[in-house]
C-alpha positions as CSV (number, residue, x, y, z in Angstrom):
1,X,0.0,0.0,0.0
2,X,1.3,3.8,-0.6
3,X,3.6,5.1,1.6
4,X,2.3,8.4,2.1
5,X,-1.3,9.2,2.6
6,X,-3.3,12.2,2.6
7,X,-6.4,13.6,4.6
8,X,-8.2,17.1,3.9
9,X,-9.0,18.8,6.8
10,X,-11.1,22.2,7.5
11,X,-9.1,24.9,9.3
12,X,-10.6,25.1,12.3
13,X,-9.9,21.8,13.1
14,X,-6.7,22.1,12.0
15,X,-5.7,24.4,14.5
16,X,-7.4,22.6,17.3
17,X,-5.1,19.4,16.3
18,X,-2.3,21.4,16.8
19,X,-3.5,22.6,20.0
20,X,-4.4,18.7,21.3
21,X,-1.1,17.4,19.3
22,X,-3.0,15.0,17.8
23,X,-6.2,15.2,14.9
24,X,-9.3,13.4,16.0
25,X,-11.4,13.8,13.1
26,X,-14.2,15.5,11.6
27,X,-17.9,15.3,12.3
28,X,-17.8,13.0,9.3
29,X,-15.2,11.0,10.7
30,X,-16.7,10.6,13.9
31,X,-20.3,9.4,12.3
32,X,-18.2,6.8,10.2
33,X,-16.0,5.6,13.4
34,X,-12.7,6.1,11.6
35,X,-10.8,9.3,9.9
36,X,-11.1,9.2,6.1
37,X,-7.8,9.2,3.9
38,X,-6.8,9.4,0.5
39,X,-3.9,8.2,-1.8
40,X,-2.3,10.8,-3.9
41,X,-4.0,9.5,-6.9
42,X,-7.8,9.8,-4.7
43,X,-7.3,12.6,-3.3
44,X,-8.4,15.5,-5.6
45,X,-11.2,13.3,-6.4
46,X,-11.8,13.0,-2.6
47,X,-11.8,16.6,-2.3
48,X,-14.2,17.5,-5.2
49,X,-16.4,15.4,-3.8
50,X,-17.0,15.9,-0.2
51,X,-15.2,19.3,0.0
52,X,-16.4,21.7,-2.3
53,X,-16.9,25.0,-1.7
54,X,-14.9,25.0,0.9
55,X,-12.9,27.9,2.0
56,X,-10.5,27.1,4.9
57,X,-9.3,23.5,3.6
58,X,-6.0,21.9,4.3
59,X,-4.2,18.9,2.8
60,X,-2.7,17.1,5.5
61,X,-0.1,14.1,4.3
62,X,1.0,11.1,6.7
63,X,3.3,8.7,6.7
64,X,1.3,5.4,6.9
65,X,4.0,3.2,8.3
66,X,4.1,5.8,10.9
67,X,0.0,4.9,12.0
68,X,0.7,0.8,12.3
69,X,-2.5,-1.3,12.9
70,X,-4.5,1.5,13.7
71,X,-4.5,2.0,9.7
72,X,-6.7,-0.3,7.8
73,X,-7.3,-0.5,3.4
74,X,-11.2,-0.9,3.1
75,X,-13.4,-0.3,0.0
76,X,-15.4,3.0,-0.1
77,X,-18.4,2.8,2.2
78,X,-21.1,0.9,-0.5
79,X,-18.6,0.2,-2.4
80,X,-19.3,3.4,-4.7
81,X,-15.6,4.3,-5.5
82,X,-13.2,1.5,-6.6
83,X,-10.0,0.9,-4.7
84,X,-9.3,0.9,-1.4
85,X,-9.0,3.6,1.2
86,X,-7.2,3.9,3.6
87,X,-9.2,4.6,7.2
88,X,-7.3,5.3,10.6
89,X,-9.1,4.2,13.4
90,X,-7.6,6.1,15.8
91,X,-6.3,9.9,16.1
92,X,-3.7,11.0,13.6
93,X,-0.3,11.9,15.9
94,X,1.1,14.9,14.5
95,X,4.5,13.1,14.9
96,X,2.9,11.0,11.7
97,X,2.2,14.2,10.1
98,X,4.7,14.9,6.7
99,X,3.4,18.7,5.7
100,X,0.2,20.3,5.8
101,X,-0.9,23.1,2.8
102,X,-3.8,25.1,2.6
103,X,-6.0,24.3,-0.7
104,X,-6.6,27.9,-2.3
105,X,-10.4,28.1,-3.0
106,X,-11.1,28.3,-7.0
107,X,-13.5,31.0,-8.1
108,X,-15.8,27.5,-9.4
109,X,-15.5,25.9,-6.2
110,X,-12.6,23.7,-6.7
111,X,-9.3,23.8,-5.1
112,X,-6.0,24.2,-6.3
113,X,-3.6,21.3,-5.3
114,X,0.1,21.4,-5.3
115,X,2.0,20.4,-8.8
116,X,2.3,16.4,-8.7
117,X,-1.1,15.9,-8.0
């Protein structure tokens, strides 16, 4: 499975994971049970999906070796999306954390990602 994984998370609790050391989730991730991630090659997908619009977004990247059994690879919930995801079932340590990079809000709604992806 990829090395590096990515989550994209709203500012707010952003800064409240650096305040705690540690990101517990969204209010999405909370209803599902586990925080959501993506693979580089799901992610802008991921993003256009369930965060458009969005103004304060952040791409947050992780080491996955760093998240051990806590990490699992599971299909999308109904299997709508092909692939496997990865889901941490658990808080992400900020120790696990590789970067983090604010998304700039296109004028259509989109965001703009960094080159690569």
């Amino acid at each position: 499975m990829d090395a590096v994984i990515y989550t994209l998370v709203r500012g707010g609790d952003w800064r409240q994971a650096e305040r705690l050391g540690e990101y517990r989730g969204s209010a999405d991730d909370a209803r599902d049970g586990f925080l959501h991630f993506s693979t580089a090659a799901q992610v802008k997908e991921s993003a256009g999906k369930h965060r458009r619009g969005e103004p304060d977004l952040w791409l947050v990247e992780a080491d996955s070796a760093a998240l051990g059994a806590a990490l699992k690879w599971e299909p999308a919930a109904g299997g709508r999306r092909p692939g496997l995801f990865p889901h941490l079932y658990g808080p992400l340590p900020l120790s696990a954390v590789l970067s983090v990079t604010r998304l700039p809000l296109r004028a259509d709604g989109g965001h703009d990602f960094p080159a690569g992806f």
